[in-house]
TIVO-684482 format. One record per residue (C-alpha): residue number from 1; x, y, z. Coordinates in nm, 3 decimals, padded with zeros to 5 digits, always signed. Layout:
<rs>
R | gugu | xx | yy | zz
R | NUM | X | Y | Z
...
</rs>
This chain:
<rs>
R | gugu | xx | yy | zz
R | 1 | +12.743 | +09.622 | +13.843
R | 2 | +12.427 | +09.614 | +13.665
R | 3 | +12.472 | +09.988 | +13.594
R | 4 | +12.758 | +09.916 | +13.436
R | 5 | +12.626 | +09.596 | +13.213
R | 6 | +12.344 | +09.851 | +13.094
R | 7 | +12.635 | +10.108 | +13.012
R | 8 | +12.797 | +09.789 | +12.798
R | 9 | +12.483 | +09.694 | +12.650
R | 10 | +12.371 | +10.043 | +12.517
R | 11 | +12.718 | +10.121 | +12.400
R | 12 | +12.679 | +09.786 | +12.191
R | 13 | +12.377 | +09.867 | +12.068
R | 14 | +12.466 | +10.208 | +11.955
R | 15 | +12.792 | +10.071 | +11.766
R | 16 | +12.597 | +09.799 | +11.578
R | 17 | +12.376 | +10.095 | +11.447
R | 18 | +12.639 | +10.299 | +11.396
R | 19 | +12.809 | +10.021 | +11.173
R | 20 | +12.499 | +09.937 | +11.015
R | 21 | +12.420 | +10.303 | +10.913
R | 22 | +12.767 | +10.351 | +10.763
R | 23 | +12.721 | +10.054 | +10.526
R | 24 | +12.377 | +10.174 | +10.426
R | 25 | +12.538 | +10.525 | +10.396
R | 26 | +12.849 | +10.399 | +10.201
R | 27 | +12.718 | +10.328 | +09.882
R | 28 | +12.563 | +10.688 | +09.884
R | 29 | +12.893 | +10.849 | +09.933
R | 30 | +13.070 | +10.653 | +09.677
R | 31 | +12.835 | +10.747 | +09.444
R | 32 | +12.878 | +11.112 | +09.545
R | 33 | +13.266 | +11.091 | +09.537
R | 34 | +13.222 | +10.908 | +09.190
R | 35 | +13.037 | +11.179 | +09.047
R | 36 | +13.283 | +11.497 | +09.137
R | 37 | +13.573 | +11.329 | +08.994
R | 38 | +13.646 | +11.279 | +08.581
R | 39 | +13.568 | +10.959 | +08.426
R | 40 | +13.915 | +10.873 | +08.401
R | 41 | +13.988 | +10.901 | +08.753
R | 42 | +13.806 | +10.605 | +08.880
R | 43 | +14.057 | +10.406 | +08.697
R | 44 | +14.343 | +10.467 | +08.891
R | 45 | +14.587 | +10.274 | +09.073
R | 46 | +14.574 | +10.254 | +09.370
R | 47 | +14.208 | +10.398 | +09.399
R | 48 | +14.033 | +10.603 | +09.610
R | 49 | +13.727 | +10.625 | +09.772
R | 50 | +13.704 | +10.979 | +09.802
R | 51 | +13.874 | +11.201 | +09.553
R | 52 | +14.171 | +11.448 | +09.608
R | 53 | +14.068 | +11.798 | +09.613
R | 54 | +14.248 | +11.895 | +09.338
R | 55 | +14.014 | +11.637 | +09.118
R | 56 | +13.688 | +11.742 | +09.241
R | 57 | +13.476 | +11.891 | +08.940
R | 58 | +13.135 | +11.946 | +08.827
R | 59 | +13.213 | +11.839 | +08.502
R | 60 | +13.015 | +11.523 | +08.502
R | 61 | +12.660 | +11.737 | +08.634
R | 62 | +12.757 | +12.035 | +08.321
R | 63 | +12.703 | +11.735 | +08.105
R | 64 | +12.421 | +11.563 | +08.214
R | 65 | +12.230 | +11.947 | +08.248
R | 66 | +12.352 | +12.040 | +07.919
R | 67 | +12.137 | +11.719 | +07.781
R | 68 | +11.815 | +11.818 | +07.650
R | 69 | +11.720 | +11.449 | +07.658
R | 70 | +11.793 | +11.448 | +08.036
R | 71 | +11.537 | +11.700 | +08.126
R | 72 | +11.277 | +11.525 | +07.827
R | 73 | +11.290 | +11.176 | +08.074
R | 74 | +11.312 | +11.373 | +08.391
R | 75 | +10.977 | +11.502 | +08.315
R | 76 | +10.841 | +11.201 | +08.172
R | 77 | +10.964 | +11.004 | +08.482
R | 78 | +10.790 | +11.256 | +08.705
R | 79 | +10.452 | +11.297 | +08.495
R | 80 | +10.405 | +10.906 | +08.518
R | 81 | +10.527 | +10.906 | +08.881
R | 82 | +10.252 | +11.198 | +09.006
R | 83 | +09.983 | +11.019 | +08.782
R | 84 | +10.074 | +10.727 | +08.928
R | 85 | +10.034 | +10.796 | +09.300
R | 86 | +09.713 | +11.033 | +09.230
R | 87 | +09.508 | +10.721 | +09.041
R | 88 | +09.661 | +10.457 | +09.278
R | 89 | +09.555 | +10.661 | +09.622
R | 90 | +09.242 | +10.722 | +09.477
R | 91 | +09.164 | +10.342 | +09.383
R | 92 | +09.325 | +10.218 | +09.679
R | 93 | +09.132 | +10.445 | +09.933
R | 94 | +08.790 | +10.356 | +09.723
R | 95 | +08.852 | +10.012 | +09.716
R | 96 | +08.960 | +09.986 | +10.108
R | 97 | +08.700 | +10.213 | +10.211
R | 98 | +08.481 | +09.962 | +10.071
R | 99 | +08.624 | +09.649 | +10.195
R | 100 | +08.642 | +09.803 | +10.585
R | 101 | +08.293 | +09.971 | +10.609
R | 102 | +08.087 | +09.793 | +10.392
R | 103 | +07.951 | +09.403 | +10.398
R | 104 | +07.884 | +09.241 | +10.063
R | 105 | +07.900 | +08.861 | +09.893
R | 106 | +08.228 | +08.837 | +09.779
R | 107 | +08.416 | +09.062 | +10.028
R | 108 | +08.616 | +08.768 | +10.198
R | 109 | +08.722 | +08.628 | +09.899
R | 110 | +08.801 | +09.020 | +09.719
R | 111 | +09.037 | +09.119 | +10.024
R | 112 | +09.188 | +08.769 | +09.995
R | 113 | +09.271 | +08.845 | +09.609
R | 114 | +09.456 | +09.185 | +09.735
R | 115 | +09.613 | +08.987 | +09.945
R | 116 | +09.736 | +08.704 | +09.684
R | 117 | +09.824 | +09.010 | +09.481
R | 118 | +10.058 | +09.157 | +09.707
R | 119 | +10.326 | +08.849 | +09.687
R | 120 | +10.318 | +08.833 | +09.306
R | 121 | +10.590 | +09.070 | +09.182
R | 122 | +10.448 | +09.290 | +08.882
R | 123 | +10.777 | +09.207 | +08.641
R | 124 | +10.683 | +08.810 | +08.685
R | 125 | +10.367 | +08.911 | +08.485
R | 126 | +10.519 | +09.068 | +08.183
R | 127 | +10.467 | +08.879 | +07.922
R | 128 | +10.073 | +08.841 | +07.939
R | 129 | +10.164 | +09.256 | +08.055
R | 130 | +10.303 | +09.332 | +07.689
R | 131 | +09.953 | +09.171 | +07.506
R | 132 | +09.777 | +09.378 | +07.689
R | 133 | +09.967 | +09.720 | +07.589
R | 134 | +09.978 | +09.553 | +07.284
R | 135 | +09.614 | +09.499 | +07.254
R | 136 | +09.513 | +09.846 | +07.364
R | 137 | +09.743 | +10.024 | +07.191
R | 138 | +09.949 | +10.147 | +07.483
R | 139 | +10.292 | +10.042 | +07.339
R | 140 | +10.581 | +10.296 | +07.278
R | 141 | +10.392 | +10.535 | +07.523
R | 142 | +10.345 | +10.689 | +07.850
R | 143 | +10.044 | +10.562 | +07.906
R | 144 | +10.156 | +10.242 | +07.890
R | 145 | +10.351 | +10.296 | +08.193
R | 146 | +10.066 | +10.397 | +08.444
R | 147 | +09.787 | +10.167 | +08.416
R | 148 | +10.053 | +09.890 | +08.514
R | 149 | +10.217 | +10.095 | +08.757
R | 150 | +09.904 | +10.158 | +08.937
R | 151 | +09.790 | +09.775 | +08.944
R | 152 | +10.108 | +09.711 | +09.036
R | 153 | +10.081 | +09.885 | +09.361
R | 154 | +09.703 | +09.891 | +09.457
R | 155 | +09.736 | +09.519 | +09.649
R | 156 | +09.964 | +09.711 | +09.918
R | 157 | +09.799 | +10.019 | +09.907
R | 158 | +09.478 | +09.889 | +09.959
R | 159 | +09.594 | +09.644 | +10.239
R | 160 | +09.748 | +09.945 | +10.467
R | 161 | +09.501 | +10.165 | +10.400
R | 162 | +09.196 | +09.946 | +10.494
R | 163 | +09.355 | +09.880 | +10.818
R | 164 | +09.398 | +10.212 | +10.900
R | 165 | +09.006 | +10.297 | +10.781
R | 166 | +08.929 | +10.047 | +10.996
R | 167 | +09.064 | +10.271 | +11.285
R | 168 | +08.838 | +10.540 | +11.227
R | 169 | +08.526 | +10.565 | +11.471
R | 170 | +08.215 | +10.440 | +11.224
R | 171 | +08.012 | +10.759 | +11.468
R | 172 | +08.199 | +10.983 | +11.225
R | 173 | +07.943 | +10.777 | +10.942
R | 174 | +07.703 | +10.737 | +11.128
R | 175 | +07.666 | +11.126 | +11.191
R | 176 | +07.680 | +11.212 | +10.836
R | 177 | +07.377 | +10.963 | +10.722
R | 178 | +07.188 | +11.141 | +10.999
R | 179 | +07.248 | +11.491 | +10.887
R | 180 | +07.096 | +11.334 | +10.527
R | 181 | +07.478 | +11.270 | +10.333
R | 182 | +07.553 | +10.968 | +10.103
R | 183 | +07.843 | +10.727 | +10.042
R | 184 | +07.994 | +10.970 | +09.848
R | 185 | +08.002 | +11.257 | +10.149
R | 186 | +08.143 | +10.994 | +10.388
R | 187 | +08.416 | +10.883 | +10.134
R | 188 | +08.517 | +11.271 | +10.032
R | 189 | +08.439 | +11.439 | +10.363
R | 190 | +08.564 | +11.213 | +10.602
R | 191 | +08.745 | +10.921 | +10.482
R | 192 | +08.987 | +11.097 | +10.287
R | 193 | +09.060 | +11.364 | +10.478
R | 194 | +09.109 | +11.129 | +10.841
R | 195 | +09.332 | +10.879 | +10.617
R | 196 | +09.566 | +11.096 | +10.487
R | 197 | +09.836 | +11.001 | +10.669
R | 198 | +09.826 | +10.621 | +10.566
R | 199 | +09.736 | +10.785 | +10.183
R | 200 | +10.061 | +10.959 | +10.238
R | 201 | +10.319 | +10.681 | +10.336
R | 202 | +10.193 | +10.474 | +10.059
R | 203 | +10.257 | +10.712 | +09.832
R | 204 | +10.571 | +10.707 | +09.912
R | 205 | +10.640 | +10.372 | +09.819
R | 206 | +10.414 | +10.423 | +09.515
R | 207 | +10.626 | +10.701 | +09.401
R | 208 | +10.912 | +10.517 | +09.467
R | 209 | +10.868 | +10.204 | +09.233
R | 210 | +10.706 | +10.435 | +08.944
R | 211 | +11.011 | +10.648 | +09.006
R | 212 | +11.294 | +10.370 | +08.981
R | 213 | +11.124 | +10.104 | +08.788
R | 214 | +11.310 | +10.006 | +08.471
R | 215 | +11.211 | +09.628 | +08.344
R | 216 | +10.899 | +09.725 | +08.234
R | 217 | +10.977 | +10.085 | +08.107
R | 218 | +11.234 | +09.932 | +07.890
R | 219 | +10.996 | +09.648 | +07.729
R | 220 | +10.761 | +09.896 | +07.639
R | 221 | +10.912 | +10.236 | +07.567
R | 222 | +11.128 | +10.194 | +07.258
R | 223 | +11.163 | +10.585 | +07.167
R | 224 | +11.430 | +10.792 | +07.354
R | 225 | +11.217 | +11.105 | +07.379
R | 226 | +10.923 | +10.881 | +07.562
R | 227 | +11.211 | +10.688 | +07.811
R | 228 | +11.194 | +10.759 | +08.164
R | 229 | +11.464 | +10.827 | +08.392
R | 230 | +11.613 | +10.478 | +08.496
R | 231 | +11.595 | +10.421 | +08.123
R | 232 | +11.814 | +10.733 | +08.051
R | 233 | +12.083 | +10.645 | +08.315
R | 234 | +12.087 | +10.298 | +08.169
R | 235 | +12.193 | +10.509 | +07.797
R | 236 | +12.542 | +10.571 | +07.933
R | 237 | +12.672 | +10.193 | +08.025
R | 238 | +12.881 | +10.056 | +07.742
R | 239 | +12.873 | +10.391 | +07.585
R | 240 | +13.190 | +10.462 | +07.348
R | 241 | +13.325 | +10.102 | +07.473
R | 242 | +13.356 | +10.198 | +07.850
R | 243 | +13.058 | +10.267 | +08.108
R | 244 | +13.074 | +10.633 | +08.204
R | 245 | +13.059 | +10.600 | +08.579
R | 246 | +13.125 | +10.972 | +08.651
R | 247 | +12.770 | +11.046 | +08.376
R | 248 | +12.568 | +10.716 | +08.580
R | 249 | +12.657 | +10.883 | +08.920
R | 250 | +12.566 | +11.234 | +08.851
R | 251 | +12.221 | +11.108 | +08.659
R | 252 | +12.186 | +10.895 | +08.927
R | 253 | +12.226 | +11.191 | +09.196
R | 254 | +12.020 | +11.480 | +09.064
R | 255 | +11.729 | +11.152 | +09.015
R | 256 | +11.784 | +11.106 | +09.394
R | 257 | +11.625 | +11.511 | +09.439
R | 258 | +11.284 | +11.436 | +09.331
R | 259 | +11.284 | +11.135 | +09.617
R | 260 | +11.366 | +11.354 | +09.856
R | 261 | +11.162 | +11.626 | +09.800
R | 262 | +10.851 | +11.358 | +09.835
R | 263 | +11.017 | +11.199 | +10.187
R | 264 | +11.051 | +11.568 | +10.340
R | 265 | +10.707 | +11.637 | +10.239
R | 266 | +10.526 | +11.338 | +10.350
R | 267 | +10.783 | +11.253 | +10.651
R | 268 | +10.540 | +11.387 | +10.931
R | 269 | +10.297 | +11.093 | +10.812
R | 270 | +10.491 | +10.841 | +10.717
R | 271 | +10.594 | +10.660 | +11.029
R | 272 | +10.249 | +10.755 | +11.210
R | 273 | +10.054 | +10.628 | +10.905
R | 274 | +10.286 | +10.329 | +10.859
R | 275 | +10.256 | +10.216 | +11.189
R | 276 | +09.866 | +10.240 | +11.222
R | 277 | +09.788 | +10.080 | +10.890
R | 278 | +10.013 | +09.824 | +11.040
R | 279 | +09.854 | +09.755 | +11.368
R | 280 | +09.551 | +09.862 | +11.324
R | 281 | +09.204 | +09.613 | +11.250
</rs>
């Protein structure tokens, strides 16, 4: 009987996460389906979620790849997304390196600003955001983007990466101030190396909001050439009276590669790395 309950119970549990992963997945497919049929087709009455075979086409991604402006913000997109990991890893890792090794007046009341940081959403700031561009001159270009982009995601960085540091046997230190090395040594030649796998899944999530953020990219990019991405896709609602949902879904597909890529890269750290700058310290 209690073989059988287990049986029941497993069975349960494997349908509600079968459920749940087809309504995660759903959206993805749609989108898929959406962009291999013509624009016209998602009109039709009755519709359909997946398209007939005889309307599958490619005509949507011979546009979008015929674009020269969609491979201009495809490379701006992913020139302020690697910028914006590199500076915000290195910060980040400085910064919690410091906070987890090192005692100082202030440190308490530092980690607790990271941590006050972390809840306040980088768009709620936008306003006193735009004088600043303003002020240095960073409106209208890339550079505009990163600077934000980084501050934007240090707090979090900082706060998983610190815990994980603090994992790290202080011998390893202690070992390299004997043999006659500095800070620096212990920062570059064992700190970064030993934390790359908490470096890693942030960077995920770094790349991911550079990658997909648009408020802020369209408050302070006004030319096309300099638009990222999100920005583009945005181009091609309202266009020529309708929304183009067969252009959006394609745009929004081949974006999705870059994302990937990253994930498949960085998988094999990001749960172990998540996890210990978790539960770690």
């Amino acid at each position: 009987m209690r073989k059988r309950h287990t049986t029941l119970a497993n069975a349960g549990k494997y349908l509600f996460l079968l459920i749940g992963g087809a309504v995660s997945v759903m959206p993805m497919i749609y989108m898929l389906s959406t962009s291999l049929r013509p624009n016209g087709a998602l009109y039709e009455f009755p519709p359909h979620f997946f398209p007939r075979l005889s309307e599958i086409t490619f005509e949507n991604y011979q546009y979008i790849f015929t674009q020269e402006k969609f491979y201009l913000n495809f490379l701006n997109s992913v020139l302020v997304a690697i910028i914006t990991i590199v500076l915000a890893a290195f910060v980040s890792t400085a910064l919690a390196y410091c906070l987890a090794r090192f005692r100082f007046p202030g440190r308490n009341l530092l980690f607790a600003l990271v941590i006050g940081m972390m809840i306040i959403p980088g768009t709620t700031l936008i306003i006193p955001q735009y004088q600043l561009a303003t002020f240095f001159k960073l409106t209208n270009r890339l550079a505009g983007l990163i600077p934000f982009y980084v501050a934007w995601v240090i707090p979090f960085s900082t706060f998983m990466i610190k815990s994980y540091i603090e994992g790290i046997p202080k011998e390893y230190d202690e070992a390299v101030y004997a043999d006659g090395g500095s800070v620096f040594t212990v920062f570059f030649r064992i700190i970064l190396p030993l934390s790359s796998p908490a470096i890693a899944s942030v960077s995920i999530f770094n790349f991911l909001t550079s990658w997909e953020e648009f408020t802020w990219a369209m408050t302070v990019i006004n030319d096309n050439a300099k638009r990222t991405l999100p920005i583009a896709i945005s181009g091609f609602f309202g266009q020529h009276q309708f929304t183009q949902w067969g252009y959006v879904f394609a745009m929004s597909m081949a974006s999705l590669v870059p994302v990937l890529i990253v994930f498949i890269c960085c998988q094999k750290f990001f749960v172990s790395g998540l996890q210990a700058g978790g539960l770690k310290g």
